[in-house]
ROPATI-53285 format. One record per residue: x, y, z of N, C-alpha, C in turn; residue in one letter. Coordinates in steps of 0.2 Angstrom, whole numbers, plus 5000, padded with zeros to 4 digits. Example, Ala and Ser with C-alpha at 12.3 -4.5 7.8 and 13.67 -1.06 7.14 Angstrom:
2
506649725039506249785039506649845039A;506449895035506849955036506450005039S;
This chain:
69
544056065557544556045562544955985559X;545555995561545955925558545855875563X;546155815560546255745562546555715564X;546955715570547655665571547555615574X;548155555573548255515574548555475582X;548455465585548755435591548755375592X;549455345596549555285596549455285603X;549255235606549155215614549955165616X;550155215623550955145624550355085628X;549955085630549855015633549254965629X;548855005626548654935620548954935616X;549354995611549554985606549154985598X;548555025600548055045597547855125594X;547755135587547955185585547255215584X;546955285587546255305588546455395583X;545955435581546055475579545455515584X;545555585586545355615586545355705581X;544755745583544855805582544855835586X;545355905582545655965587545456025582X;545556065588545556135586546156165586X;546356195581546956225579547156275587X;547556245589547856305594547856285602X;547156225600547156205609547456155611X;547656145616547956065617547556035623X;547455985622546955925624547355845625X;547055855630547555775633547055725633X;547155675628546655625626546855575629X;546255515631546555455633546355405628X;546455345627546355295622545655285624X;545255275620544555265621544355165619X;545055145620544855065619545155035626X;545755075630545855055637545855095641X;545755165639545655195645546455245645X;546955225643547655225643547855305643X;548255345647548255395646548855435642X;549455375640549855385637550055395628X;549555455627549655435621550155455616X;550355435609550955485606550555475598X;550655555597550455585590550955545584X;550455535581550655495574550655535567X;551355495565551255535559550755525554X;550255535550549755525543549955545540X;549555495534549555535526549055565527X;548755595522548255635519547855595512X;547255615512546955575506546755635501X;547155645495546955725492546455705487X;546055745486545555745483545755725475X;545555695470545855675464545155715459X;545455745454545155815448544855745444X;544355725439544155705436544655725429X;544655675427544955635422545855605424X;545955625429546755615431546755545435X;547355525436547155435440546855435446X;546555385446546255365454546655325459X;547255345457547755295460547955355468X;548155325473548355355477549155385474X;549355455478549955485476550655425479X;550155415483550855375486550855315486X;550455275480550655195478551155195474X;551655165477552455145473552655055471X;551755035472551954945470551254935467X;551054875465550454825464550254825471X;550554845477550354785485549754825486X;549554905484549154955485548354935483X;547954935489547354925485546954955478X;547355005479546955055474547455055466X;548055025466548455025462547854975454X;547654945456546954945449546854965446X;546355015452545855065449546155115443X;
């Protein structure tokens, strides 16, 4: 089941949930109770083959944690 992301309008707090492909389910924020939420866009974390970087695809500076490794 995938994972999305939702932003709550009145704390302003970003919760995920899972869904099933096809159903729609009205969530509410599980920090206030909030009924307004709006779907957010996410990345994805892809899985990295051995011997290739460990670097995320989408580090484009040193600011990345992972830009190090």
């Amino acid at each position: 089941m995938p994972i999305f992301e939702y932003k709550c309008s009145t704390c302003n707090k970003i919760s995920e949930f899972l869904e099933q492909p096809g159903k729609k389910v009205k969530h509410s924020c599980p920090h206030c109770g909030g009924k307004n939420l709006a779907k957010q866009i996410s990345t994805f974390a892809p899985m990295v083959k051995e011997g290739q970087s460990k670097k995320c695809h989408g580090c484009t500076d040193n600011a990345c944690p992972h830009a190090g490794l």
